[in-house]
Each structure stands twice: as C-alpha cells, then as structure tokens.
N, C-alpha and C positions, 0 to 999 in steps of 0.2 A: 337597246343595250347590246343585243347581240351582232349589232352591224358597226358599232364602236368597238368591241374586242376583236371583232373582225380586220377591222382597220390599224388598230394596233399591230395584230399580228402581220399583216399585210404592211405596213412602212417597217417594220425591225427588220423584218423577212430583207426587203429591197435593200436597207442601209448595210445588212451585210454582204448581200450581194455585189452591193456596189463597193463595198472595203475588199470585197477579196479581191474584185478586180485591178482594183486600186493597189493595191500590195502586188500582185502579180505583174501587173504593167509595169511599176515602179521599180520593182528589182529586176525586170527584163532590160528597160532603160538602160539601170545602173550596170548590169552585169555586160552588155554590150557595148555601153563605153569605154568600159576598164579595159578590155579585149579589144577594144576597135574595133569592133564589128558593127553593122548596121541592124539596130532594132527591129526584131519580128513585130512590133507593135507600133503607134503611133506616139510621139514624143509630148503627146498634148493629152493622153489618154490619162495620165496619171491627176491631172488638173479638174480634165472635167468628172471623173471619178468621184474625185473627192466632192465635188459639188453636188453632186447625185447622193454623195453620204450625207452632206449635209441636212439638204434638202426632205430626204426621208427620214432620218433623225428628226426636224423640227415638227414634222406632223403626228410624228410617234409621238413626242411630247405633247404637242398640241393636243391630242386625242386623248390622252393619258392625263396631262394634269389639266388641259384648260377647260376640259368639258365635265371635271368631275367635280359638282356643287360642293359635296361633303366638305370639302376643303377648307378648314378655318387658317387662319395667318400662320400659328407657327407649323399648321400641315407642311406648309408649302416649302417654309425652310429646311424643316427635317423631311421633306424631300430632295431638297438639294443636298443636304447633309447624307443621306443613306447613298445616293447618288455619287457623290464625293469620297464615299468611304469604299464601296462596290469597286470603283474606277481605282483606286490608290490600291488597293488590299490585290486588285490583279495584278498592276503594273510592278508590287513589288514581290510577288509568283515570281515574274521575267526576270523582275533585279534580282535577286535572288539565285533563280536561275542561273545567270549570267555569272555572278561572283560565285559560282560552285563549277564551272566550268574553267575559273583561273585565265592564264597566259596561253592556253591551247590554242592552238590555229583557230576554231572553228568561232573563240571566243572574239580573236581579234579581225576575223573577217570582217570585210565594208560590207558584203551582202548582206551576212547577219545582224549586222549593225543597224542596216537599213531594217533590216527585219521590225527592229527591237523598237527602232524612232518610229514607226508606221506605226507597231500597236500601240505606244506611249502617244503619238500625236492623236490618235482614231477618242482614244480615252479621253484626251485633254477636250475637245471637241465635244464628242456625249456630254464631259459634263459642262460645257459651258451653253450647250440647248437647253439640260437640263435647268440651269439655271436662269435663263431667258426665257423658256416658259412662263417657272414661278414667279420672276420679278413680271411678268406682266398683269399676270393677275392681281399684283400688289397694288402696282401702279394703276391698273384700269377699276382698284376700287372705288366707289361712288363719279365712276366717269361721268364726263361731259363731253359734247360737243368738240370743242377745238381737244382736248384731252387725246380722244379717239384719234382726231386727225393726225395731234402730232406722231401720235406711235404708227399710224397707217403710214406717213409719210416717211417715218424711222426704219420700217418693215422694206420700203421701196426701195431706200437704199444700200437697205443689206444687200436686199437681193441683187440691183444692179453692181453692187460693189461685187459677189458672189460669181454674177455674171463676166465681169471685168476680168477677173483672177484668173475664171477656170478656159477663158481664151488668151489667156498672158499678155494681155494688152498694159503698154507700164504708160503712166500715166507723166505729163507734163509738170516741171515744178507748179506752175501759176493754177493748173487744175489740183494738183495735188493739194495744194494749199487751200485755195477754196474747198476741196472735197473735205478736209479735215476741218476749217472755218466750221461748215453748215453742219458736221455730225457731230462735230464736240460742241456747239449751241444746241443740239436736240437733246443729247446724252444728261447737259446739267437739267437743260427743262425738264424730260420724263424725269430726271434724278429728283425735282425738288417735291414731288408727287408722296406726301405720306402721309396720308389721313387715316393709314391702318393701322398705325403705331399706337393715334388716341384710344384704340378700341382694344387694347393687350393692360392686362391689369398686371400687378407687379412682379409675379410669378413667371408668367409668359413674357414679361420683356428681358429678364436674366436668362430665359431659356433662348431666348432669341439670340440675344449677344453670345453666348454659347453656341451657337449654331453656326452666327455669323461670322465669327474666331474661328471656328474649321473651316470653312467655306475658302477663307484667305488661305488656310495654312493648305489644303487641296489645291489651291491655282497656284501656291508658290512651290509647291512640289513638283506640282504635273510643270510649269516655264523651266523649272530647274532642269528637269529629267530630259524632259526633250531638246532645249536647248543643249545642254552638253551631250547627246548623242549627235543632234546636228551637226555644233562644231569639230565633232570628232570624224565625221564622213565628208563634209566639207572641206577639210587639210587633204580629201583626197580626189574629190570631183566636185562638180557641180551639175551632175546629172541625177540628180533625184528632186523625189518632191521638199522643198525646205519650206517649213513653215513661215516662214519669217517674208517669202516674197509673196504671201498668200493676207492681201489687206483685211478678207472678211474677218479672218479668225484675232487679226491685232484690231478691229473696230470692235468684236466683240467681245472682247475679254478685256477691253477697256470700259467698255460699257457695263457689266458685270461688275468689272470690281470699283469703278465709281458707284454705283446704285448700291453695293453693297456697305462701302465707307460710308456713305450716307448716312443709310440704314442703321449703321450700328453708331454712329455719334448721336443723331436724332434720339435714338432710345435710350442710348448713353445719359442724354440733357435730359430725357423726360422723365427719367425715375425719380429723381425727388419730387415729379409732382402726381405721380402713380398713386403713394400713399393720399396724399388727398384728396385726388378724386374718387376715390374709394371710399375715404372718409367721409365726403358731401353725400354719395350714394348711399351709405348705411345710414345718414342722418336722415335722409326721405323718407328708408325704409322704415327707420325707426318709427319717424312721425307719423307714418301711415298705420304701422300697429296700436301703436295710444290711439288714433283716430278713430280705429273700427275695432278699439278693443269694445266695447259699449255692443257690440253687432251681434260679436266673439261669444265674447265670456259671460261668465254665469253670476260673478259676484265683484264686489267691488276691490277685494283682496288683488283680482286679477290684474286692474288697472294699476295696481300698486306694482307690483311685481316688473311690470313689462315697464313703467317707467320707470324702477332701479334702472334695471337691464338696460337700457335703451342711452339712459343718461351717462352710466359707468364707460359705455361701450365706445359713446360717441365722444366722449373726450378723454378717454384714456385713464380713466381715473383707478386708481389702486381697492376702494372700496366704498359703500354707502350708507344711509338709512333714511326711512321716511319715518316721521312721528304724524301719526294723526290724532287728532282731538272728536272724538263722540259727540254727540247731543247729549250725553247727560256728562260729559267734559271727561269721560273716561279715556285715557290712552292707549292706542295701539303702535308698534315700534316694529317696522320692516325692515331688518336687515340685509346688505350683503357684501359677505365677505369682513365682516365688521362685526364682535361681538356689543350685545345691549351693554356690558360694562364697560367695555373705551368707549362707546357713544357715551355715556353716561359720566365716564369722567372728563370726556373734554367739555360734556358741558358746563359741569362744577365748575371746572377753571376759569368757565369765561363769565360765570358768576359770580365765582369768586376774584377776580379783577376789573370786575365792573363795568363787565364790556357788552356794550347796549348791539340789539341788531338783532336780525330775524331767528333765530335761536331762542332767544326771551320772549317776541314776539312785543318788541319794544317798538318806540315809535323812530328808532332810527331803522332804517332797511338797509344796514350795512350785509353786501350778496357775499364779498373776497374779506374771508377773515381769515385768510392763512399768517399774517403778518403775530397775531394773536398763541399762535400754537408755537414760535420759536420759545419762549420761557417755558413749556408745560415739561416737564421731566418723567420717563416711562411712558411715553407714546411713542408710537412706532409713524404717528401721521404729523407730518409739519405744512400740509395746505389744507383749506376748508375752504368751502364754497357751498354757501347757503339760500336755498329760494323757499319762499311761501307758495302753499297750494292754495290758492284763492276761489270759492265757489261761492255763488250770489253773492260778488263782494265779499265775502266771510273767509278768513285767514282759517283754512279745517288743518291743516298741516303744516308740515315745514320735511322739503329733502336737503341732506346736505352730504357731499362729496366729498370726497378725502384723499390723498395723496401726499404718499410717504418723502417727498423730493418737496422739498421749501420753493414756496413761489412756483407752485407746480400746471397753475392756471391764469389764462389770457384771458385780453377781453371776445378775443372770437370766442373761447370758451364758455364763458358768462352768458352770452348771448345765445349759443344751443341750446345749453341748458334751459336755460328760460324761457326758451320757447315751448321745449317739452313741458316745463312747469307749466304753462300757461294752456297749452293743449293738456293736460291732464286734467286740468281744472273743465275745462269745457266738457273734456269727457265723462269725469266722473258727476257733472252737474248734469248731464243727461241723462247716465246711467242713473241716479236718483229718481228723477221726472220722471223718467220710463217706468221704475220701479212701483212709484206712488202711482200712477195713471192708471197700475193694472191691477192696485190693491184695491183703490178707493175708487172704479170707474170713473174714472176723470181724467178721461183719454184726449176727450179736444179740448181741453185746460192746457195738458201737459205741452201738445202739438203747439202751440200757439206762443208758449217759453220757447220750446225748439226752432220752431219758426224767426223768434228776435235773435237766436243764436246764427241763425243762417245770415239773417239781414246782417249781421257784427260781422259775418264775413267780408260782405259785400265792402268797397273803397268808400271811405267818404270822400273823399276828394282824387280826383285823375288829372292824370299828367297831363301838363299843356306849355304849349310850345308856344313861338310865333310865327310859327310855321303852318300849325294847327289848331284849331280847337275842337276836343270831346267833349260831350255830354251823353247822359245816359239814364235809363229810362227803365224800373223794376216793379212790378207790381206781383205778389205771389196770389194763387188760389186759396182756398179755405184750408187745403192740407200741405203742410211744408213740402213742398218743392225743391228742384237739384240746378236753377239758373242760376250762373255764374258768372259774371264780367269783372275783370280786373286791369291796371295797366302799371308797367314797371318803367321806370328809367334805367336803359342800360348805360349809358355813357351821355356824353354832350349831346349827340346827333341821332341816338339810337335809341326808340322808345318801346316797348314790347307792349301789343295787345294782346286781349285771349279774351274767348266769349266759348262758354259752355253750357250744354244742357243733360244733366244726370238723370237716367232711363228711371222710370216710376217714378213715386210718390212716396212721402211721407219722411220719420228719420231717417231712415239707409239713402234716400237721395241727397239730404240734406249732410249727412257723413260724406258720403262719396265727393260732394261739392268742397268742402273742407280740406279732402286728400287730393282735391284737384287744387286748391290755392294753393294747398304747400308745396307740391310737385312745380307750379308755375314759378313761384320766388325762389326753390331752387335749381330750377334749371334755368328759369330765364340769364340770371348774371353770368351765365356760364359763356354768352356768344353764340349760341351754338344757332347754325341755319333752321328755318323753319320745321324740317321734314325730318333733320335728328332730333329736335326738340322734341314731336309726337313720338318717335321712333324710342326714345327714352320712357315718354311718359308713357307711353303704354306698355313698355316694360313693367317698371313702376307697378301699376295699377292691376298685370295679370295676378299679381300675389296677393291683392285684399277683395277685388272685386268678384263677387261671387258668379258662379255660371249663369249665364242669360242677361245679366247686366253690363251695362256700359256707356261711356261717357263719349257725346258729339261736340268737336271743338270745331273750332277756327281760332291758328294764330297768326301775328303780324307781328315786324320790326319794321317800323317807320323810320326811314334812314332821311335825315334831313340837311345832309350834304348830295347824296345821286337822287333826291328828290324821288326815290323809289321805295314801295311796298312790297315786301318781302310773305308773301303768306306760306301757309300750311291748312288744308282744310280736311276736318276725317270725320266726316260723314255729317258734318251742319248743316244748316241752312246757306244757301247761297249767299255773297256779298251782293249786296244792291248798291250799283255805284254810279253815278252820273255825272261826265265830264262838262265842264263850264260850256255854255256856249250851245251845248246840244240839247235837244226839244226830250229824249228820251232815255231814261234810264237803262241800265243793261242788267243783266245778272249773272254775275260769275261763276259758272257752273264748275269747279273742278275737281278731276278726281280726288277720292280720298274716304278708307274706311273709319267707323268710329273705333275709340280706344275702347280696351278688351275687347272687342268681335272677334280679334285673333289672336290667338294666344299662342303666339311663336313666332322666330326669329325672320317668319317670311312676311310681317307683319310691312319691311319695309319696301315691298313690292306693291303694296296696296293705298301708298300715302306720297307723294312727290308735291318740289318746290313749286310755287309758281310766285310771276314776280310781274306789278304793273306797273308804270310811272305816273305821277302827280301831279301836276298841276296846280296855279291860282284858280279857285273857284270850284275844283270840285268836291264831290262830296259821296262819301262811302258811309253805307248805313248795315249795321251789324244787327242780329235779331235773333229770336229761337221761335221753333213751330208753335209757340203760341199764338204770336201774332196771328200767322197768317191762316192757323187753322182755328180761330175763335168764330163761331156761328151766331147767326142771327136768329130770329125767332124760329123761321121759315127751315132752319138746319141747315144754310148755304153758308160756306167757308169765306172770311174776308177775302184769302189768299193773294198771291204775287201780286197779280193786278191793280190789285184796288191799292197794293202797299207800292209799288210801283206808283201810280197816281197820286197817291199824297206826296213821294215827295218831287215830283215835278211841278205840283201845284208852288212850291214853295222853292226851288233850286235856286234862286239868288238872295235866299233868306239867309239870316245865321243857324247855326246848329240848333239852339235852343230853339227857334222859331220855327225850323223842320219837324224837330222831333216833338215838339205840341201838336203840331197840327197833323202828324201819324197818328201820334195817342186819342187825338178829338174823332179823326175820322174810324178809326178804332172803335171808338165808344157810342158814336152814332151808329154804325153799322152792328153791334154788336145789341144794341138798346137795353142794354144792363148792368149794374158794376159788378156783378156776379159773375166771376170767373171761372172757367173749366178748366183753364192752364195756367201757370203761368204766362206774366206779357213781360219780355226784359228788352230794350233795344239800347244800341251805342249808335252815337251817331258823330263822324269825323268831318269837319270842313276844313278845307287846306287852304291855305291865307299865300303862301310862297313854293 
C-alpha cells in the first residue's frame, strides 16, 4: 500500500515536471520564431515532452485506478466524471481569466496564447488517461485470453504511435492508411466488450448514462477550447506544439469517445430489460423464503404472510388475501392491503352471478377471473387472479390477487404465482409433519413423508437428445437427504445439467435441495455461462443458508452444435469421463468452491469455466460422495477406483447398461442395502 501511494506520487511528481518543461521549451520555440532568433532549446523538445507527460500521467492512472479493487462499474465512471469536472472547472479559472483581461496587449499576445492552449491541451490529455484507464478496467472485466491480447496489442500501438509523434516522423499515405485500418479494427473490437453493463441494476445504469452525457459534454468542451486557441496562434506560426499533428492524442480520443458511445446506447437498449431481471431475481429470492420459511418460522401464520408478500411483490399486484379452511372447517382470512369486507364483497358477487372457479372451490379451477369484476359497482379492483393451496391433495385454502387496472394479469403472471402457491403448499405440508412428529413422537414417520417430498423434487423424466442419452440413478438413506440431479432444455442445441449434494441430513438438506431446483429453473433459461450461473446461485443461497452449511454442485450446457461441454464445478465430486476408444477412464479434477463456503463477492475467484469436447462413444458419469465413500464390512471405502473400474468394464455398453452394473458393483462391494449416504449418479453417453 505504501509503495503504490508512493508511485502515485512519483508519476504526478514527473508528469509535471515534464509539462513545465514542455510549456517552457514551447514558448522558447515560439518566442524565437517570432523574433528570428535561433532557439536556446531544441526544436524537438517540446514533442518528446509531451510524450514523457503522457507516459507518466498513464502510470499515475494506472496506479490509481487499475490497482485499486474497491472499484465497482459506476466508481469507475464517476471517476472519469470527477476527473472531467476538476479539468473543465480549472480551464475555465484561465477562460475566465482571459475574458477579465479584455483587448489588453498582454491578452492578445501569441505567447500567452500559447500559454493558455498548453494548459487547455495538458488538461484535455489527463483527462483522456483518465478515461482510458477506467474504460480498461470495464473492458478487461471477466477477461480472456485473446481479450488481454487484443488490448496488449492496442497498448503497443499507442505507444509506437506515441513514439512516432514525439520524433515528428510523418507517416506515408499507404502507412497511414493501414495504421488507421488496423486501430479503428481494434477500437470497435475492445468497443464491443460489455458484459459489466448486465451486472448494473436499474438505478446505476441512469447513473451511468448521466455520467456518460458529461463525459461527452467534457471532450467537446476541452476539442472546442483547445482547437480555437490553436487556430488562433496558427494565423500566426507554426512553431509550436499543435495538437492536431500529435496522432496519439487523435487515436485516443477516438477511442474514448467510441467505447464511450457504446457504452451509453448498450445501457440505453438494456434498461427495459433491468426491470426484469430484477424481477426474475426477487422471484428466486421470494421462492427461497417460502422454501425455508418452515426452518424460519415459528408458526404457520408465518408461511402465510411471506406468501402474501412474496406473490403481491412478484407481479405487481395492488393487494391480496389468503382464506384458509381449519380442520374443524373454521375460517381464517389474511389480508393485504385489502380489507375482509371488499374480499368479502367480491366474493358475493361472484356468487351471486354464478361464477364457478377456485373462490367457491368449485369443480371448475377457473385461476384469471378479472373478466368477472368489470360488472361489480364500488370496487376499487377490476383484475382477480385466484389459486388453491393444496396440501395432501386437500384444497386448505385459496390466495387471490387483486389489481385495480382491468386485465391487469398475464400468463407469465399466472405461472409465478402458482408456483409460489404450490411451494407453499409443500411448505406448509411440512411445517404440519414437523409439527405433529414432535407432538406425537413420530419422528421417523414424519421423515419418511419428507423424504417422498424430496423424491417429488427429483425429474421424472430427463432430457434426451440424439446426440445423447442420460439416465440416472437415486437411492436416499434411512434419513432425508439433500441429493439433487436435474436437467433443463435451454434451446434446440443447449441442454443444462446440474448434479448437487446438500451438507447434512434430514429436513434442512432436503429444503436447501428445493431452494437449489428453484435457483436451477431460474437461472438456467437465462443463458448464462457455467461459472456466472454458480456465481448467481451462490448469491442466491448466502441469504437462507445458514452458517456452516452448504451446497456441492456441478453444472453443464451440452452444446450439440460445437459438440462441447461447458461445465462449472464448486466443490463436487469429480467428473468421471471416458473417451471412445480409450482402455481408461479419467477424472476431471477442476477447480471450484461449494455454494455458501463464501459468503461474498470474491466468491468469483474461487469457481472458473472449464470446457471439454465430445465425441461418438463417450461417456461422462456424474455422482455424489456417496458412492464412492459407501464401506464394506471391513470399513474400506468403494472409492474412485473401483467406480473408475465399473465403468470400463462396460464403455461400449449403453448408459442404462453402465449405470446397472456401477449400482451392481456398488452393492456387492458394499454387501448391504443399508445405506450410510445417499447413492445418486447421472450417467451421459454421446451418440454424435
């Protein structure tokens, strides 16, 4: 820390040193021309000056903005922005200046003229490092490989372009031209670089555009300013430094204000989809509260309440209520934002016009009855949308949604809701069992309910291609368990895997497995690369998972056009994979921590992509540490080996024929069907 302030001060220190000499050489130049005299200085000093500004300026920044982490996206702009305002706010001291000195000799001297364009250009210059700095850091967020290179090779041509200048070397049209070809190709490339735009939620992309609207009106201040002093000492010599024959500062200020036009269209086009991806993420967060309300809370009231909340919130809806039905058929009525007497008369109404549907708890399951409430007179709501809470089968409730704007719900609408109805249902049918288990000791009764609720998690059927086929393979222990497999179709070509194992035993694994399916269904349709997928869901998850717990995935996108597997592994069990042709299995060992272990934003230091291609004939086998640490009499672990060995025994088998004869050799080795862990495996064979 104290050898970077250091350094700081040390490049500002040089950059002024090298602007004073710069300003003094230059008005030596100039003043010796005007008079005919032969220059005390060297006619080239004022050139390579400024290159020495340059240069120590870019490290000062460098130092300053590129090394300091803290830095989130809009830091970086309102660094440009403070930068931009610091630069303008002096230069217009000098204009100022200038306009209170009038028609005075001293105002219309070329000296001072020159004075005046040196400090306006010095400023225009700061701030275009300044902002080449921060557009790097933009640009080199979630770098790559050729990413790095092109900006390395962007950086090389500064500087030889830098180099070119400050020896006045003028360049050939046919170089000329190529020199511009090859840096206006690099300029859009690094331009098209903005993956930090998706990570700016609605708030901070206006703040951005605000930012990036100074930014312009700063560069067209500072071209104005200095150009018109230029041409004003140019009608009189051409012996000073003129920006304009100086390429680095027109390559860079082109580059600047390209990356910045970008900038602000991209964010421009992404604000109408800001609100909904915000809205997909409250929906998670929602579902994961109903999920661990049961963990949570004290009473069932509770469950009630957070699904108001949760349902109101995710579709916008103006107010609610839940009616539940007792065991001895008594009614309780949760409101909100809704008094029991409008619930109460729109029920009338649809009783009294005869209108069947989950309200009466009739045998039509009409869910959108807003069509229903245009005739009602002295209601302030003209949409309804109505679900049942369904527990063992059993209709306990009914929530319905309200919304003062006619036709005020979709079918995406419909479909959130219902899910929360249906997760509440699971919820509160647990919170029940829990309840009863600890009344009536009938604890492993209760588990054993719990337990067909996990299996309900689990797919009945997985995606299959003809490219591939899965099968898959779940056995739990005597106490509910947190093993997870699921698989999604993202698109034609794109199919998403996930295989998880939830830390301990019993309900709270079997929750956490729950708030891991919902996290998968909705992130998966999102596209997102394997390593933001985890980098979300562990998000996600630091807000229900309690301390010390935490979930080991492994995900995939099987792309079945680049005949590539796309994974993400945070802290699972290795992939065991075995290409056609080959005598020996491999194991793919790749970095990657489990979700929750960190609980914070450097969580994406600890999880990266990896990626392998596919082939006819091979075959990828997915698992949790049950397998391979299930014991035999003797307390020796099946482990890798032996799971490794089954399935070479079988490599030109089908999936189904692998994965029997893992489970057989399992079960011999093991000599019990009494399990200590869970046993879950997926097994992939690729056909094309």
């Amino acid at each position: 820390m104290i050898k970077s302030k250091a350094l700081v001060r040390l490049t500002f220190l040089g950059a002024m040193i090298a602007w004073l000499i710069l300003l003094f050489s230059d008005i030596t130049v100039l003043f010796s021309s005007m008079q005919g005299l032969h220059p005390d200085v060297p006619v080239w000093l004022p050139r390579v000056m400024l290159a020495a500004y340059i240069i120590f300026l870019y490290y000062y920044y460098k130092f300053r903005i590129e090394l300091d982490d803290s830095l989130n996206f809009t830091d970086l702009l309102w660094k440009v922005f403070a930068t931009g305002l610091i630069t303008t706010v002096v230069s217009l001291v000098f204009r100022l200046f200038v306009f209170m000195l009038g028609t005075t000799a001293l105002a219309t001297n070329i000296v001072f003229s020159d004075f005046i364009c040196q400090i306006n250009l010095a400023l225009l210059v700061n701030f275009l490092l300044s902002a080449l700095s921060s557009w790097k850091r933009l640009i080199l967020y979630q770098k790559s490989k050729w990413l790095i290179r092109t900006w390395l090779l962007f950086e090389i041509i500064l500087f030889a372009v830098l180099l070119y200048d400050s020896a006045g070397i003028t360049f050939s049209e046919t170089v000329s031209t190529t020199m511009n070809v090859i840096i206006g190709l690099l300029v859009l490339a690094l331009a098209a670089n903005m993956r930090w735009v998706a990570y700016l939620n609605f708030k901070q992309k206006w703040t951005s555009l605000l930012l990036l609207l100074l930014t312009f009106f700063y560069l067209a201040y500072f071209f104005y300013t200095v150009e018109r002093s230029t041409e004003m000492i140019s009608k009189e010599t051409t012996a000073f430094l003129d920006y304009r024959t100086q390429l680095f500062i027109i390559v860079l200020a082109s580059f600047i204000i390209t990356y910045g036009i970008f900038s602000f269209l991209v964010i421009l086009f992404n604000l109408p989809t800001s609100s909904v991806f915000e809205q997909k993420l409250e929906e998670v967060v929602n579902f994961q509260r109903i999920s661990q309300s049961i963990q949570t809370e004290q009473d069932e009231e509770s469950v009630y309440n957070i699904l108001l909340e949760s349902s109101v919130s995710s579709v916008f809806a103006d107010a609610a209520w839940l009616e539940i039905t007792g065991a001895k058929n008594d009614r309780r009525m949760f409101t909100y934002r809704v008094s029991e007497q409008e619930s109460k008369n729109i029920r009338e109404h649809l009783e009294k016009n005869n209108i069947k549907g989950v309200l009466d708890s009739g045998s039509e399951k009409t869910k959108n009855l807003s069509k229903h409430l245009g005739t009602m007179k002295g209601s302030r709501f003209r949409s309804l949308l109505a679900f049942p809470i369904v527990v063992k089968e059993e209709t306990i409730g009914t929530l319905a949604l309200l919304k003062e704007l006619p036709e005020g719900f979709n079918k995406e609408m419909t479909r959130i809701v219902s899910t929360f109805a249906n997760q509440a249902g699971i919820s509160i049918e647990n919170f029940r069992l829990m309840e009863e288990a600890f009344q009536n000791a009938r604890y492993k009764e209760e588990l054993k309910i719990a337990k067909t609720v996990q299996q309900s998690l689990l797919p009945n059927k997985l995606e299959q291609d003809k490219d591939f086929e899965i099968v898959a393979f779940s056995a739990s222990a005597d106490e509910v368990g947190g093993d997870y497999y699921d698989t999604l179709r993202i698109n034609e070509h794109l199919v998403a895997l996930i295989i998880a194992d939830v830390s301990g035993k019993g309900t709270t694994a079997a929750f956490h497995m729950s708030q891991m399916k919902g996290i998968f269904h909705s992130l998966a349709q999102q596209l997102l690369d394997p390593k933001e997928f985890m980098q979300r869901a562990n998000q996600a998850l630091v807000y229900c998972l309690e301390r010390g717990s935490f979930i080991s995935a492994s995900y995939f996108i099987i792309d079945t056009i680049e005949k590539k597997i796309r994974y993400s592994r945070a802290g699972h069990c290795p992939v065991l994979y075995l290409r056609a042709g080959s005598v020996e299995s491999i194991y793919l060992k790749d970095k990657g921590a489990a979700l929750g272990m960190v609980r914070s934003k450097d969580y994406c230091n600890y999880i990266e992509n990896n990626e392998i291609p596919y082939g006819p004939g091979d075959t990828m086998v997915l698992y949790t540490d049950g397998i391979t640490e299930a014991k035999d009499g003797k307390g020796e672990e099946f482990g890798n080996d032996r799971l490794a060995v089954a399935l070479n025994e079988k490599a030109g088998a089908s999936a189904k024929e692998i994965e029997d004869n893992i489970i057989k050799r399992l079960y011999e080795f093991s000599g019990s069907n009494n399990l200590n862990d869970d046993y879950t495996s997926m097994t992939v064979k690729f056909h094309g």
